[in-house]
C-alpha positions as CSV (number, residue, x, y, z in Angstrom):
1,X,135.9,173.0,194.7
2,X,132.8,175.0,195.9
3,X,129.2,173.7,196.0
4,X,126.6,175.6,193.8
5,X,123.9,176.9,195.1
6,X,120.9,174.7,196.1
7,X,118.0,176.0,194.9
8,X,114.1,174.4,196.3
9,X,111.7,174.2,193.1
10,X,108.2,172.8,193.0
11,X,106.8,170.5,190.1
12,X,103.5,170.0,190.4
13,X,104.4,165.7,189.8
14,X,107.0,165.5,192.2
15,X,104.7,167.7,194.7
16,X,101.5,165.5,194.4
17,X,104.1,162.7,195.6
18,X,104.8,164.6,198.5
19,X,109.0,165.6,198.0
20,X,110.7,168.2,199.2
21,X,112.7,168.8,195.8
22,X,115.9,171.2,194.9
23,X,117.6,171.6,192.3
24,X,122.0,171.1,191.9
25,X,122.8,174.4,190.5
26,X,126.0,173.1,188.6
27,X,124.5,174.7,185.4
28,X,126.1,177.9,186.5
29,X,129.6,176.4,187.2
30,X,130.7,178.0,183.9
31,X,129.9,180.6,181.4
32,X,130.1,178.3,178.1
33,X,131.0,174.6,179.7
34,X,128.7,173.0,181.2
35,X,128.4,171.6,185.3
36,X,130.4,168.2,185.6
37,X,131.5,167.8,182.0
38,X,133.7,171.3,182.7
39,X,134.9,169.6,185.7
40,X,135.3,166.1,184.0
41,X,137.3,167.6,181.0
42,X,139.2,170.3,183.2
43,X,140.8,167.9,185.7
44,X,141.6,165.4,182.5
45,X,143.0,168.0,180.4
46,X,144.8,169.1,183.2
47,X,146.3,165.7,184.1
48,X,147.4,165.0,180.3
49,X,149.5,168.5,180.2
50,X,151.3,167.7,183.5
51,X,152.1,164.3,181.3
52,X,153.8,166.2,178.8
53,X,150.9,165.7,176.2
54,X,150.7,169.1,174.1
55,X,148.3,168.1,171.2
56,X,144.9,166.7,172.2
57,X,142.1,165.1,169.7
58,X,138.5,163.8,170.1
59,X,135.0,163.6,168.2
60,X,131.6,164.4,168.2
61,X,128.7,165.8,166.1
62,X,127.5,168.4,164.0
63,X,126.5,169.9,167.8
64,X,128.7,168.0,170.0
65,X,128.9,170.1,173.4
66,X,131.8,168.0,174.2
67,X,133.9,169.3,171.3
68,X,133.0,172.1,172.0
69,X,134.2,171.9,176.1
70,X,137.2,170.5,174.6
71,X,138.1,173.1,172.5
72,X,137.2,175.9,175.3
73,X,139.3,174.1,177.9
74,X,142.5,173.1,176.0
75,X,142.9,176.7,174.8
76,X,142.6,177.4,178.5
77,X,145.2,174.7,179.1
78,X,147.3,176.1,176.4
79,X,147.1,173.1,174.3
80,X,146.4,172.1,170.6
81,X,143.2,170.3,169.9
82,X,141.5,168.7,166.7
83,X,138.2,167.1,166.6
84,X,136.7,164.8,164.3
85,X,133.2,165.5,163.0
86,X,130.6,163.2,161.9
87,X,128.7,164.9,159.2
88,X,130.6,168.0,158.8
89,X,131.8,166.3,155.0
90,X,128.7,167.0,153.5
91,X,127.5,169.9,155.7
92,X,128.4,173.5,156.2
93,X,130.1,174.1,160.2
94,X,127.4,175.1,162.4
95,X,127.8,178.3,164.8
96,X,128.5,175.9,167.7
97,X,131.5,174.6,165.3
98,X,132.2,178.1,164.5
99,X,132.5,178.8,167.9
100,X,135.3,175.4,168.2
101,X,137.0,177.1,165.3
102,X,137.4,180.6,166.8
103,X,138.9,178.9,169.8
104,X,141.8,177.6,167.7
105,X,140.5,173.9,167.4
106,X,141.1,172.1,163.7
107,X,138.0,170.9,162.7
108,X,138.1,167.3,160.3
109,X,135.5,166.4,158.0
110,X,134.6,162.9,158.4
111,X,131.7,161.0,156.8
112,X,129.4,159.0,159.5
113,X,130.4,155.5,157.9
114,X,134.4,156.4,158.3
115,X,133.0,158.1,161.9
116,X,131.6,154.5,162.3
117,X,134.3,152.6,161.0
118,X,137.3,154.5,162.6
119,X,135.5,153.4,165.6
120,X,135.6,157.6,166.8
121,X,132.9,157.7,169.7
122,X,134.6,155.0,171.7
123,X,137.6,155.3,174.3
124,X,140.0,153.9,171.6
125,X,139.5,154.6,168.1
126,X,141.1,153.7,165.6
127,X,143.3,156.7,164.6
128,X,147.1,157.4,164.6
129,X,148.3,159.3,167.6
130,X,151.9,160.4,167.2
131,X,154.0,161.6,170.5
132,X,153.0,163.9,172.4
133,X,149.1,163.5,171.5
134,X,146.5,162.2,173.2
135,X,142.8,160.9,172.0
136,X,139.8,162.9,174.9
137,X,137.2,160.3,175.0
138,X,133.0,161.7,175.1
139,X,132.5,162.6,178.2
140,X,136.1,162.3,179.6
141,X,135.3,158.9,181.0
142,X,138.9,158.5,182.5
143,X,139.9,158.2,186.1
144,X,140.5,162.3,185.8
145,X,137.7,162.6,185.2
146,X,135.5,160.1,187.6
147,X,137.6,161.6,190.2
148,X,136.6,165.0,189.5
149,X,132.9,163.8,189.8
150,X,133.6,162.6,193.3
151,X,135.6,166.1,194.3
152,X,132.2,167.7,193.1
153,X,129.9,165.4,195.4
154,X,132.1,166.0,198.1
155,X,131.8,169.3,197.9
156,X,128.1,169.1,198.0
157,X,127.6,166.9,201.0
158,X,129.8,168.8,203.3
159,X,127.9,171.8,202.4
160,X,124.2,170.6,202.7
161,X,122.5,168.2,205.0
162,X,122.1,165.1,202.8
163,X,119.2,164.1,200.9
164,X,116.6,160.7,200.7
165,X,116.9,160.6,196.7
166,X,119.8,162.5,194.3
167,X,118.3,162.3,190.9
168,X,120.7,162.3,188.2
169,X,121.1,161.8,184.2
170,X,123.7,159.4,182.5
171,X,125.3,158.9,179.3
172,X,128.7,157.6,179.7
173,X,128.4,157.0,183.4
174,X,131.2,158.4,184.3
175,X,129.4,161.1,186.7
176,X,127.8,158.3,188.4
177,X,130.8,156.5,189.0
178,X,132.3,159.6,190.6
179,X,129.8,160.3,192.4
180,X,128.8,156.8,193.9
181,X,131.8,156.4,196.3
182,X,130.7,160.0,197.9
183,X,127.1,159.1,199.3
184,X,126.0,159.4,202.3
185,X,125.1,156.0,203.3
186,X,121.1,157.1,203.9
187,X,121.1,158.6,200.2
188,X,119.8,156.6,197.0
189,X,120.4,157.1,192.7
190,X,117.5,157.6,190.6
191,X,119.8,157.2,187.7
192,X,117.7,158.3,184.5
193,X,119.5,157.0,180.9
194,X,118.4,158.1,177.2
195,X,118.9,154.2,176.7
196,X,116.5,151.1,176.1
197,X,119.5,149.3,177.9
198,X,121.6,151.1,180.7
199,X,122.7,148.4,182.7
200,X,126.3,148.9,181.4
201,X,126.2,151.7,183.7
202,X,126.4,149.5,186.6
203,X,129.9,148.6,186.0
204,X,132.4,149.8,188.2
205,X,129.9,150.9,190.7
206,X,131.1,148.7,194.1
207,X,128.2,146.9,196.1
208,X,125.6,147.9,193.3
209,X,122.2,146.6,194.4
210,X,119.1,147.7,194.2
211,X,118.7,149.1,197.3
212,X,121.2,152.3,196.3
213,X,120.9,152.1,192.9
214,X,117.4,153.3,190.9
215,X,117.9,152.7,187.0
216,X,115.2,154.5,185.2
217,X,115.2,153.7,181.1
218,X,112.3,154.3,178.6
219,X,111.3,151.9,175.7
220,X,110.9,154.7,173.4
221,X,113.6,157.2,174.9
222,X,114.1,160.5,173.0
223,X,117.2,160.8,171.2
224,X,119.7,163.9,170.7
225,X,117.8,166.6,168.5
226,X,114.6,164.3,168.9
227,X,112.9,164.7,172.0
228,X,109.5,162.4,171.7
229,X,106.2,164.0,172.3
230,X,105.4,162.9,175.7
231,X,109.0,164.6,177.1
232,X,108.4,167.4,175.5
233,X,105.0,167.8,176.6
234,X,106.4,166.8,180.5
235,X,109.0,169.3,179.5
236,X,106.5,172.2,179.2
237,X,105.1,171.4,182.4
238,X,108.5,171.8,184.1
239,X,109.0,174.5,182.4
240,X,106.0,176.5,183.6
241,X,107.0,176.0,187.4
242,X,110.7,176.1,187.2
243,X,111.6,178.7,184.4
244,X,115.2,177.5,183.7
245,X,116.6,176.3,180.1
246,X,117.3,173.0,179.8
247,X,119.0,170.2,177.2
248,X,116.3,168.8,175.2
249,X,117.4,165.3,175.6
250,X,118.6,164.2,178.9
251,X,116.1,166.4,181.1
252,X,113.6,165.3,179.2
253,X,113.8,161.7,179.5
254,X,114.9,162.5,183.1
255,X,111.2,164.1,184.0
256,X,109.0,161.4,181.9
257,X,111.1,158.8,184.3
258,X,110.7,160.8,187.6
259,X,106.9,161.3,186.8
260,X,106.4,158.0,186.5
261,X,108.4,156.9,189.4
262,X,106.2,159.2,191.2
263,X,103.1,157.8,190.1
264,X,103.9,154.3,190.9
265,X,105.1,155.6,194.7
266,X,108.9,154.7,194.4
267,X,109.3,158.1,196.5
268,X,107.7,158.6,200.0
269,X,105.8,161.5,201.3
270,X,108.3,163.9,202.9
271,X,111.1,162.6,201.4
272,X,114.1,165.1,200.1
273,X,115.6,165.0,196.8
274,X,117.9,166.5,194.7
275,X,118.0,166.8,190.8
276,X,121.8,167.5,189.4
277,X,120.8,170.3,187.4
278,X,123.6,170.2,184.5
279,X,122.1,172.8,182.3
280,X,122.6,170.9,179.3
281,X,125.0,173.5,176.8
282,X,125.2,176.6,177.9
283,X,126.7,177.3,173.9
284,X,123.2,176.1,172.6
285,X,122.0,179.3,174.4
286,X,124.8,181.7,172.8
287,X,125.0,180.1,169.3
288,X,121.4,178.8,168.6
């Protein structure tokens, strides 16, 4: 696995504090699958075809870039893949479905109570899995895929000198946990997590203390499809100095938790840091 390119940016928050800031690049690590969830669901897609597992299911949303990944990567892995979707029984397939469709997955209505009830966005719902099929949990939180997320960080600290801060979003964790056996022993997490309540994402993590580990939450985090008005006003101004598409959820909540970070000096003057740039969905660009 190669590094991405490293790329210096200046924001006018994160300059006022002093950092030296760049950018992870691993937005451009493929054309339609996004950074480390195409690593994440490559390695554990992978790994369940060398187990003899042709047929592979998950579930998501109405917009759900990891069905999406899933479908792109199974076809590439020559396997079958259905997904079930929360919502799509009472609404039409959007183009990002389409787009799941035309890559041979089987798309299942599902209402959100029976999404709910079926328990579908957790590691083990409750569905029927004959032979031969295996369920692809959000965010391929498996040991595939953790240890995919520690072959990427590898990659990037034998390539580049290693930095103060690595800044990085979280939703299932399962990049972090990947990537916290990797660190250089002089580099801290700003951890940044669309949650009220992320300290679940401390599990698994050895010698977690607060001396390594940064956990940045909001009270009033934005949501998917609902970014709050103070991210996407931050947002703009990130967007005027670094011109590069991002989510509108994780980057968001990301840059209201670095700005205030900044202004209440958690960062020193001259410090380096890095911010894993994941792109959000590259598919949001090509079917909007």
């Amino acid at each position: 696995m190669n590094a991405p390119p490293l790329q210096k940016f200046v924001w006018e928050p994160l300059r006022a504090a002093g950092l030296q800031t760049y950018l992870i690049r691993e937005d451009i690590s493929h054309p339609e699958v996004s950074g480390p969830k195409f690593y994440r669901l490559l390695a554990h897609l992978a790994f369940l075809k060398a187990s003899g597992i042709t047929h592979v299911v998950t579930a998501g949303g109405m917009h759900s870039n990891h069905v999406h990944g899933v479908a792109v990567l199974a076809k590439h892995q020559g396997l079958k893949a259905t997904a079930y979707i929360r919502g799509l029984a009472h609404l039409a397939p959007t183009p990002l479905l389409q787009a799941c469709q035309a890559a041979g997955m089987e798309l299942l209505p599902t209402s959100f109570s029976e999404f709910s009830q079926r328990k579908l966005g957790t590691m083990y719902p409750n569905i029927a899995l004959p032979v031969g099929t295996s369920f692809v949990p959000m965010g391929a939180a498996t040991p595939a895929g953790v240890a995919a997320m520690q072959a990427m960080a590898n990659a990037w600290f034998a390539t580049y000198p290693a930095p103060d801060w690595l800044a990085l979003t979280a939703g299932t964790g399962t990049t972090l946990r990947g990537i916290w056996p990797a660190l250089p022993l002089a580099t801290r997490v700003f951890c940044a997590a669309p949650f009220k309540d992320a300290t679940f994402l401390k599990e698994g993590l050895a010698s977690a203390d607060s001396s390594k580990l940064f956990l940045a939450t909001l009270q009033n985090p934005s949501r998917f499809g609902k970014t709050k008005d103070e991210a996407q006003s931050v947002l703009a101004t990130f967007q005027e100095d670094v011109p590069l598409w991002v989510d509108n959820l994780y980057m968001p909540n990301m840059l209201v938790s670095l700005k205030n970070a900044a202004e209440q000096s958690l960062f020193k003057s001259g410090q380096v840091l890095w911010l894993l740039h994941c792109g959000g969905a590259p598919t949001e660009r090509i079917y909007p």
